[in-house]
KEKE-3310 file (N, C-alpha, C; in steps of 0.2 Angstrom, whole numbers, plus 5000, padded with zeros to 4 digits):
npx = (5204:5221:5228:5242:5254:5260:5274:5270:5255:5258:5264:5251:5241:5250:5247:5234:5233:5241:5235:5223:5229:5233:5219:5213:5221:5217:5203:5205:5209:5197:5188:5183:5175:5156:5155:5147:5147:5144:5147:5159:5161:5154:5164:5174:5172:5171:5185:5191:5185:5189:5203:5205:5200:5186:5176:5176:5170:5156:5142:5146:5141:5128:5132:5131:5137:5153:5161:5168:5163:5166:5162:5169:5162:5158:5164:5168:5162:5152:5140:5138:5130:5117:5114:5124:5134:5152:5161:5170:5185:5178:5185:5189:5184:5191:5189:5193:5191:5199:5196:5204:5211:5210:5214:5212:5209:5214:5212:5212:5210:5210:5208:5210:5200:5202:5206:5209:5203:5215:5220:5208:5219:5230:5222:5223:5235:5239:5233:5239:5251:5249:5246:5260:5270:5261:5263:5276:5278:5274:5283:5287:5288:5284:5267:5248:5247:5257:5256:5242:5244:5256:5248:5237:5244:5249:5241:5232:5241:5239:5228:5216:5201:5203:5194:5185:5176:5176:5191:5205:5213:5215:5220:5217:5210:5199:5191:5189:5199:5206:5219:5209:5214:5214:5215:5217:5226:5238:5255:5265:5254:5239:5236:5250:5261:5269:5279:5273:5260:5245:5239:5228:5231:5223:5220:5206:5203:5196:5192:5186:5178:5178:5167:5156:5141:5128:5122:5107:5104:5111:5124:5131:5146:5147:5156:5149:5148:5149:5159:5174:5182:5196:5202:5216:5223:5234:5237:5247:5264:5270:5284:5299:5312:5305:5289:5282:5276:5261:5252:5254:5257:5263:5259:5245:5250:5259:5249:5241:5250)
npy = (5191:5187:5176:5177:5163:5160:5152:5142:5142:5135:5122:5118:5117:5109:5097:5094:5089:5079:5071:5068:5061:5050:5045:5042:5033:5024:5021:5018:5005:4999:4999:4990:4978:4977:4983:4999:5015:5025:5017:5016:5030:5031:5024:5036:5045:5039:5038:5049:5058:5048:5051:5067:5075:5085:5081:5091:5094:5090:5095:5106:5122:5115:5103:5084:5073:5064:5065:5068:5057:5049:5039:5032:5041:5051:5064:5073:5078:5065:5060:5051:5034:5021:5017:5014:5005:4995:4991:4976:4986:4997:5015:5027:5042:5049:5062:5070:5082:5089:5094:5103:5110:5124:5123:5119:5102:5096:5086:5074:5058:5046:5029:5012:4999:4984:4975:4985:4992:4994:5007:5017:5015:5021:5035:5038:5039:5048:5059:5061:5064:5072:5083:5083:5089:5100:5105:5107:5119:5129:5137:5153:5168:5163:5162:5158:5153:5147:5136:5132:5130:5120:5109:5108:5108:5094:5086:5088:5085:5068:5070:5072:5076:5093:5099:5114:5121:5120:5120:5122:5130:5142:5140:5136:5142:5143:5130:5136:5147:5164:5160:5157:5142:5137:5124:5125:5136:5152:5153:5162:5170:5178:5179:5180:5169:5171:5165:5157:5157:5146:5133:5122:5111:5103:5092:5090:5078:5071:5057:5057:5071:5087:5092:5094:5088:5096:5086:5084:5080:5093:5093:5084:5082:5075:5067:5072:5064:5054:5047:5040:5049:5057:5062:5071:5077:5089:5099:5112:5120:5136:5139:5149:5141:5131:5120:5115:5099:5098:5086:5069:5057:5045:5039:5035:5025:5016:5009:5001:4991)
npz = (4742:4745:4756:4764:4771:4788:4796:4805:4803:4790:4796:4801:4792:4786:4793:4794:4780:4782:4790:4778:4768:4774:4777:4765:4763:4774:4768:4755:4755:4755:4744:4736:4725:4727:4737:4745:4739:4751:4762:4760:4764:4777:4782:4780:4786:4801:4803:4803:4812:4824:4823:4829:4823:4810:4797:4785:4771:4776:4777:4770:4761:4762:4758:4758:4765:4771:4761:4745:4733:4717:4706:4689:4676:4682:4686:4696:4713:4720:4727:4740:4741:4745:4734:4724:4719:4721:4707:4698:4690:4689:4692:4705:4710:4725:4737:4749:4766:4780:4796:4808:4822:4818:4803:4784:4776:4761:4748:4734:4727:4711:4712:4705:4704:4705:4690:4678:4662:4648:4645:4651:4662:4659:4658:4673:4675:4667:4670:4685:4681:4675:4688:4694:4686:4685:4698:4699:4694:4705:4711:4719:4712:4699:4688:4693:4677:4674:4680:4678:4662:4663:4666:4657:4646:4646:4649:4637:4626:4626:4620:4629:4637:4646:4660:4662:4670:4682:4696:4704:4719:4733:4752:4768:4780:4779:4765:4753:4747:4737:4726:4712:4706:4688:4676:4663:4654:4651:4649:4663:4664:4676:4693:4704:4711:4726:4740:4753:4751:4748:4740:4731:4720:4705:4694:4684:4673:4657:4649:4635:4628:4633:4640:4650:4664:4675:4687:4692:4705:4711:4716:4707:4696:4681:4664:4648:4637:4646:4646:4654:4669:4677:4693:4703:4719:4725:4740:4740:4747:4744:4740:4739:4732:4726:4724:4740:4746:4753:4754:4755:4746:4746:4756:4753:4743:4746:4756:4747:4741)
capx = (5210:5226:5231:5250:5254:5265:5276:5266:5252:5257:5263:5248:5239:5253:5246:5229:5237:5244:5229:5220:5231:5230:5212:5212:5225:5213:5196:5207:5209:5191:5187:5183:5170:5150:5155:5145:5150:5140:5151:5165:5158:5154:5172:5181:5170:5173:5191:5191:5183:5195:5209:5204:5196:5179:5173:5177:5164:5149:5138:5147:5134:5124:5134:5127:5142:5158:5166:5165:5165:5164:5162:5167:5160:5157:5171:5169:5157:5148:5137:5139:5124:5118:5114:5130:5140:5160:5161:5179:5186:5179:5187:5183:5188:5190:5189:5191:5192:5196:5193:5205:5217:5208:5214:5208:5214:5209:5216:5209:5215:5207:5209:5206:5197:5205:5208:5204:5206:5222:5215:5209:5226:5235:5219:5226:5242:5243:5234:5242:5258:5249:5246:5263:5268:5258:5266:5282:5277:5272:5285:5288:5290:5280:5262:5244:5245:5262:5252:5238:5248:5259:5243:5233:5247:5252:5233:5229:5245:5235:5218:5213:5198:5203:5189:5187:5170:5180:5197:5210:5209:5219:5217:5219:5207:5193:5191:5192:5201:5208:5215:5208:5221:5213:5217:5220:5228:5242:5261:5265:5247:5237:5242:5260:5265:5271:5281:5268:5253:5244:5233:5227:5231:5219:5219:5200:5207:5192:5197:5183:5179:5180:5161:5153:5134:5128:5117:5098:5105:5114:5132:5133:5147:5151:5154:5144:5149:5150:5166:5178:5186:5201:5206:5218:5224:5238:5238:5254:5263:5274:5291:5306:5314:5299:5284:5283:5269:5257:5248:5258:5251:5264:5254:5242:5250:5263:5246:5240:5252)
capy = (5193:5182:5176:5172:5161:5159:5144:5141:5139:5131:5116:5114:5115:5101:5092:5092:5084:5070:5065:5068:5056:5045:5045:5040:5026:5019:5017:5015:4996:4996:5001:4983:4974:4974:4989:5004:5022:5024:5011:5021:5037:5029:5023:5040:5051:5038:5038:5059:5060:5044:5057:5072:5083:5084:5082:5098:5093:5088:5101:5113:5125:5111:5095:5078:5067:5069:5064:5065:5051:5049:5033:5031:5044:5056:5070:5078:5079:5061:5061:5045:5034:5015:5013:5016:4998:4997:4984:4975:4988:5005:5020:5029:5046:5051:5069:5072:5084:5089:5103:5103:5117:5131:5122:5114:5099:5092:5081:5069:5052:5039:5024:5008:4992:4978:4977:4992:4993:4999:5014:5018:5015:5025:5040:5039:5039:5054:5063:5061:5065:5082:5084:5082:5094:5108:5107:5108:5126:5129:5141:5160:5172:5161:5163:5152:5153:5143:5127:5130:5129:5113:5104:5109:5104:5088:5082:5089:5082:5062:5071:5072:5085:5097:5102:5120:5124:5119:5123:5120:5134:5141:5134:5139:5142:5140:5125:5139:5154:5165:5162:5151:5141:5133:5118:5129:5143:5152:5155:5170:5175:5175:5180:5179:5166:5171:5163:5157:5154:5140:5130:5116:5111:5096:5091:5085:5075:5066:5052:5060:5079:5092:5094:5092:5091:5096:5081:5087:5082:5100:5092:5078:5083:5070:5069:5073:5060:5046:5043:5041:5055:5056:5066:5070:5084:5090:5105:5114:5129:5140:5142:5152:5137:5125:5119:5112:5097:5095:5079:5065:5049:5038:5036:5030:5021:5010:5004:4997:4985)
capz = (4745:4745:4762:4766:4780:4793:4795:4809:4798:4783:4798:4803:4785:4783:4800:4791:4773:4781:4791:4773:4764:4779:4777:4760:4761:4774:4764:4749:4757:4758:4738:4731:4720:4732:4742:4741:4742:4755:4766:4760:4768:4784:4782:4782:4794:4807:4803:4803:4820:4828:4824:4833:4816:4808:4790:4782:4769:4778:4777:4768:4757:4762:4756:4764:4766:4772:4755:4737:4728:4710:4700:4681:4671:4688:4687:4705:4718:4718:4734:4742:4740:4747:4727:4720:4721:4716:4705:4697:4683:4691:4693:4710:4712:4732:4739:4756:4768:4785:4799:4814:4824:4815:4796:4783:4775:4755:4744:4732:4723:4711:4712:4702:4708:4701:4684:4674:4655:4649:4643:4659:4667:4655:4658:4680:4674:4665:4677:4692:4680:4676:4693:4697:4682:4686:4705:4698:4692:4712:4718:4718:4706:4692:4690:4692:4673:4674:4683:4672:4656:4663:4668:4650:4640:4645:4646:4631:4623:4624:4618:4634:4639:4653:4664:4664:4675:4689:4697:4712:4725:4737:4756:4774:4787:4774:4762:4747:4747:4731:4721:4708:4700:4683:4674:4655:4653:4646:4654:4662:4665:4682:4699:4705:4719:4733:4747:4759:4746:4752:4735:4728:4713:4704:4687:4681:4666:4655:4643:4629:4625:4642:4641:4657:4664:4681:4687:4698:4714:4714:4716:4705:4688:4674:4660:4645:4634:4649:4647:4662:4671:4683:4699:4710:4721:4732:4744:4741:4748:4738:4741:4734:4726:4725:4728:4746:4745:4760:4755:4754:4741:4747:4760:4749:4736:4751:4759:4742:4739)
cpx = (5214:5229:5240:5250:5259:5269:5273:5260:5252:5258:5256:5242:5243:5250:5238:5229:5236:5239:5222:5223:5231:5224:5208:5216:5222:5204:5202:5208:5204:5185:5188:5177:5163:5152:5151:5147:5148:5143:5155:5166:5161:5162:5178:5179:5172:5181:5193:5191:5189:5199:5208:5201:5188:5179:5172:5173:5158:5147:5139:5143:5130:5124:5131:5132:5148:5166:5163:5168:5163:5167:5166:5168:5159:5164:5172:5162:5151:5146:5135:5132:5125:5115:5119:5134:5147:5158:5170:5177:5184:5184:5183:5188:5186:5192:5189:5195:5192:5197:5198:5211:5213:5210:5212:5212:5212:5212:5211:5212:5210:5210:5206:5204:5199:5209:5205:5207:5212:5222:5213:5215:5230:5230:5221:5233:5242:5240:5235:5250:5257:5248:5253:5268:5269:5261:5271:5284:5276:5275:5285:5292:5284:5272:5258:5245:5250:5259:5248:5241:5253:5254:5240:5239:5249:5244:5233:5235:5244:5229:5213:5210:5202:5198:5190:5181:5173:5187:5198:5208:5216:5215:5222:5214:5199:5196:5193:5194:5203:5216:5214:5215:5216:5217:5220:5224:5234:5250:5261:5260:5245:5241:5249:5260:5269:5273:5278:5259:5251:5240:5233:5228:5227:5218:5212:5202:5199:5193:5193:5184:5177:5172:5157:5145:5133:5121:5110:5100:5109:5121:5135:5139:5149:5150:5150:5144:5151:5155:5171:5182:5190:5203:5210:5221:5228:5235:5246:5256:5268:5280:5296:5307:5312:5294:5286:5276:5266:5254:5252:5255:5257:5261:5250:5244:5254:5255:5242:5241:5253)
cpy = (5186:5182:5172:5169:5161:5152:5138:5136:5135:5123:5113:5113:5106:5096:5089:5088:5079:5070:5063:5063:5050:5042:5042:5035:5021:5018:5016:5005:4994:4998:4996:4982:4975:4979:4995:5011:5026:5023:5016:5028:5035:5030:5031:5045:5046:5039:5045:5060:5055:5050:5062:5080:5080:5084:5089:5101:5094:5094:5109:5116:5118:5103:5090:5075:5070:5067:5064:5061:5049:5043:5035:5038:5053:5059:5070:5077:5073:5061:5055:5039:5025:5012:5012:5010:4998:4992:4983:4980:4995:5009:5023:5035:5049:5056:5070:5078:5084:5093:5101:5110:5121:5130:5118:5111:5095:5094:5076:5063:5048:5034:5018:5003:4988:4979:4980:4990:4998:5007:5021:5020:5022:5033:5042:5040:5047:5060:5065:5064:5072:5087:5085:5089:5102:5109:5108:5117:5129:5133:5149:5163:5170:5163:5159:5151:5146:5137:5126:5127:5119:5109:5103:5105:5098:5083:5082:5085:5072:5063:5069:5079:5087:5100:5110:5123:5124:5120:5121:5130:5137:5138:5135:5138:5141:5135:5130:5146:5156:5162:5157:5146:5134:5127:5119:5135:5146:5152:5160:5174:5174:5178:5178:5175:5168:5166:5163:5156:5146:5137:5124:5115:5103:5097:5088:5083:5070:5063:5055:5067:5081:5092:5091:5091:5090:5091:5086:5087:5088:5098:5088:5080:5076:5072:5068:5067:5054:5042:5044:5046:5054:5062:5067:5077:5083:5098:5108:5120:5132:5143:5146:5147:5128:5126:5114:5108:5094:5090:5076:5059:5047:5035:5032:5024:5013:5007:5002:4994:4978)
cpz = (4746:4751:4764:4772:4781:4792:4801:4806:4794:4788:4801:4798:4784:4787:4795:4783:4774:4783:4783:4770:4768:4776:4769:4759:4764:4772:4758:4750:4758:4751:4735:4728:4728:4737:4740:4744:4748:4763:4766:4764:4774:4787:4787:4786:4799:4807:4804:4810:4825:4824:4825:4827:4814:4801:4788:4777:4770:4779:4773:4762:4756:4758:4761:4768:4768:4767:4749:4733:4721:4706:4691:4678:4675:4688:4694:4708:4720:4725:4736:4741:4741:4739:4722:4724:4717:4712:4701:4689:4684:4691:4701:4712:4721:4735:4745:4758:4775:4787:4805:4815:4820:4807:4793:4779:4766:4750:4739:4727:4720:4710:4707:4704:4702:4695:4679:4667:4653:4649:4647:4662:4666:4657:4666:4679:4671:4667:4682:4689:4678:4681:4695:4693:4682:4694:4704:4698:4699:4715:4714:4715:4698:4695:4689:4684:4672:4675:4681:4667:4655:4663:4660:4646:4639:4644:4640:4625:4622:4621:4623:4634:4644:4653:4662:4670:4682:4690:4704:4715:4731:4746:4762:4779:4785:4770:4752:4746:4739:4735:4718:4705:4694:4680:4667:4658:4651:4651:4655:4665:4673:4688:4703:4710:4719:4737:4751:4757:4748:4745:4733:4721:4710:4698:4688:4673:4663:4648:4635:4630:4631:4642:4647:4660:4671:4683:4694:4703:4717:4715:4711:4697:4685:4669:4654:4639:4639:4648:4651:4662:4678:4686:4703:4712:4726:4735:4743:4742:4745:4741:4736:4730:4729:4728:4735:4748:4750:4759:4752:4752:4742:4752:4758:4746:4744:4754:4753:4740:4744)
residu = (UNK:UNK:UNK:UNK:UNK:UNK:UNK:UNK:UNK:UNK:UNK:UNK:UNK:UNK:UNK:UNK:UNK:UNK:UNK:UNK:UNK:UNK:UNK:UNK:UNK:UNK:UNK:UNK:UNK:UNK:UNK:UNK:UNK:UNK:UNK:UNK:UNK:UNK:UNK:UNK:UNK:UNK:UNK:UNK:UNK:UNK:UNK:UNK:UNK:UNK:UNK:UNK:UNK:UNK:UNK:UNK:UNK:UNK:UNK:UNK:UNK:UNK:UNK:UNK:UNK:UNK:UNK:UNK:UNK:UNK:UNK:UNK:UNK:UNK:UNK:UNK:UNK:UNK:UNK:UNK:UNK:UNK:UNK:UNK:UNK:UNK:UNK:UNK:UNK:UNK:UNK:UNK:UNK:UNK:UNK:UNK:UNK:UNK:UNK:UNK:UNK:UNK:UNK:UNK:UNK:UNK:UNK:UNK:UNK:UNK:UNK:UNK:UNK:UNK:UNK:UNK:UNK:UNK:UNK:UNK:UNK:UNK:UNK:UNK:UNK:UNK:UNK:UNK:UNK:UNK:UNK:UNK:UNK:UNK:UNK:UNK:UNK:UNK:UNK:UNK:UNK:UNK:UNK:UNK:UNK:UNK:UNK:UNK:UNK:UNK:UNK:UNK:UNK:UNK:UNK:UNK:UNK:UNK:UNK:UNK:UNK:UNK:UNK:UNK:UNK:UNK:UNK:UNK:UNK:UNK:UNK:UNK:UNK:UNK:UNK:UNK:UNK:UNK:UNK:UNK:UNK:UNK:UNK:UNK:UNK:UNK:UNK:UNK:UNK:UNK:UNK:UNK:UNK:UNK:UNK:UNK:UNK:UNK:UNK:UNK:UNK:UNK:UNK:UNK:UNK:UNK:UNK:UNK:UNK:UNK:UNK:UNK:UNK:UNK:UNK:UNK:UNK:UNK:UNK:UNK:UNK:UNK:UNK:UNK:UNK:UNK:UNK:UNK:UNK:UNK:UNK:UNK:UNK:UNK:UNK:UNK:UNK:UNK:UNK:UNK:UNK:UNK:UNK:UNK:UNK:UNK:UNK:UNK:UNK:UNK:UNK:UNK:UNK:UNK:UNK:UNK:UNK)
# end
């Protein structure tokens, strides 16, 4: 079932965005050469807890950590770990979540360490520019197929995979409600937003072919050919005329320079 919120709601879904993009702007100053994701963790559960929320993550269907961080060739769901070192020219994609007022908050960005290959740069880029795309599609009357479609085409239009195992989500008082919103699919199709639909919308964009492999540890995806993949994700709520975006990456991006 598809939950409409209040405007009540959707401000305090928004209250949970910002401290998510927050929370990501500061480990993003702590995502250098010798750090390990591990570190990083530590990082953003203390920073969650100092702001009056919980790890939204941490434990969920028995997650460990209270963020997912995926290296390189790591799509989604990388499980922090004191073996996993950044090094210069990474990629690191960052997932987080948080839990306060009764909503939950989740966002993800990646990030590059130093200087990455142009390749790379160009692979963040045109991600974040499908992401941004498929948000455009975001308000009511159009439907999930519309924000699949803009997302799918623009990737696919550099011969970039899109994901398909995986998907954005709607997002409220749980971390995944319906309905799914895919990363293909066609215009036109999929259920109809409404004014007050709360979702996530998140390109998994992989610079080779979309095929993906689920690693042993139970959460681990990358992909199948070990060639890098890019993430990011907003929270957005659906208005008449527009999307209305609850996580805010200038936040990010101004404390990076």
């Amino acid at each position: 079932m598809i939950y409409l919120k209040t405007e009540e709601e959707i401000e305090l879904l928004r209250e949970n965005n910002i401290l998510v993009s927050k929370t990501l702007a500061e480990v993003g100053r702590h995502i250098k050469p010798g750090v390990t994701t591990k570190q990083l963790d530590r990082i953003i559960e203390d920073f969650i807890r100092s702001n009056g929320a919980t790890p939204a993550f941490l434990g969920y269907q028995g997650y460990p950590a209270s963020a997912c961080i995926s290296v390189n060739e790591q799509v989604v769901h990388g499980i922090p770990s004191d073996n996993i070192v950044i090094k210069e020219g990474d990629i690191v994609s960052v997932d987080v979540g948080t839990f306060m007022k009764g909503f939950v908050g989740d966002s993800a960005y990646t990030f590059a360490v130093g200087e990455v290959a142009e390749e790379v740069r160009q692979l963040l880029e045109v991600t974040k520019e499908a992401l941004y795309r498929g948000t455009a599609q975001a308000k009511a009357g159009n439907r999930v197929g519309d924000i699949s479609a803009a997302v799918q085409d623009y990737a696919e239009s550099f011969g970039y995979g899109v994901v398909r195992e995986l998907e954005g989500h709607g997002l409220g008082r749980k971390m995944h409600e319906e309905p799914g919103v895919p990363n293909y699919g066609l215009r036109g199709r999929g259920p109809l937003l409404k004014e007050g639909m709360v979702i996530c919308i998140e390109p998994m964009i992989t610079m080779g072919n979309r095929a993906i492999v689920f690693e042993r540890d139970g959460w681990t995806v990358r992909t199948k050919d070990r060639k890098p993949a890019a993430h990011f994700e907003f929270a957005v709520a659906i208005r008449k005329n527009g999307p209305d975006v609850l996580t805010d990456f200038s936040i990010i991006e101004n404390s990076l320079r």
